[in-house]
Phi, psi and omega in degrees: 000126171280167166277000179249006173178206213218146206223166200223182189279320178323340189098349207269150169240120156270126190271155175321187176266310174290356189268354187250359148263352159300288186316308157347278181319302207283349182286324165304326189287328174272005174242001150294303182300288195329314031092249178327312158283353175271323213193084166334302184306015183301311221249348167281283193296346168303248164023308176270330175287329164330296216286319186289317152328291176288354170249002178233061182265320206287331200266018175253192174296168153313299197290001178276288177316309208284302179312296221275336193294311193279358083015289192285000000 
């Protein structure tokens, strides 16, 4: 057993149901940095989509504008 799920003899680990869009994000955020120390413009173009994002907030949902506003 990990402290983060439950591992089976095969070695696979399955994570809880809420822990695993946390684990998701963060895997994403570190293959973002990983991304980003190889080829700066990584972190330019992340950035302008943030940006671009937050300027087309008026045509999404609310519950859209919120989620993608607490994003950026």
């Amino acid at each position: 057993v990990t402290p983060r799920g439950h591992q089976t003899h095969s070695g696979t680990t399955f994570l809880p149901t809420g822990s695993n869009k946390q684990h998701q994000r963060k895997e994403a955020i570190r293959k973002m940095l990983i991304a980003m120390m190889k080829d700066p413009r990584v972190a330019v173009l992340k950035i302008a989509d943030r940006l671009h994002n937050m300027r087309t907030l008026r045509v999404m949902k609310p519950h859209q504008q919120q989620r993608t506003a607490s994003e950026a």
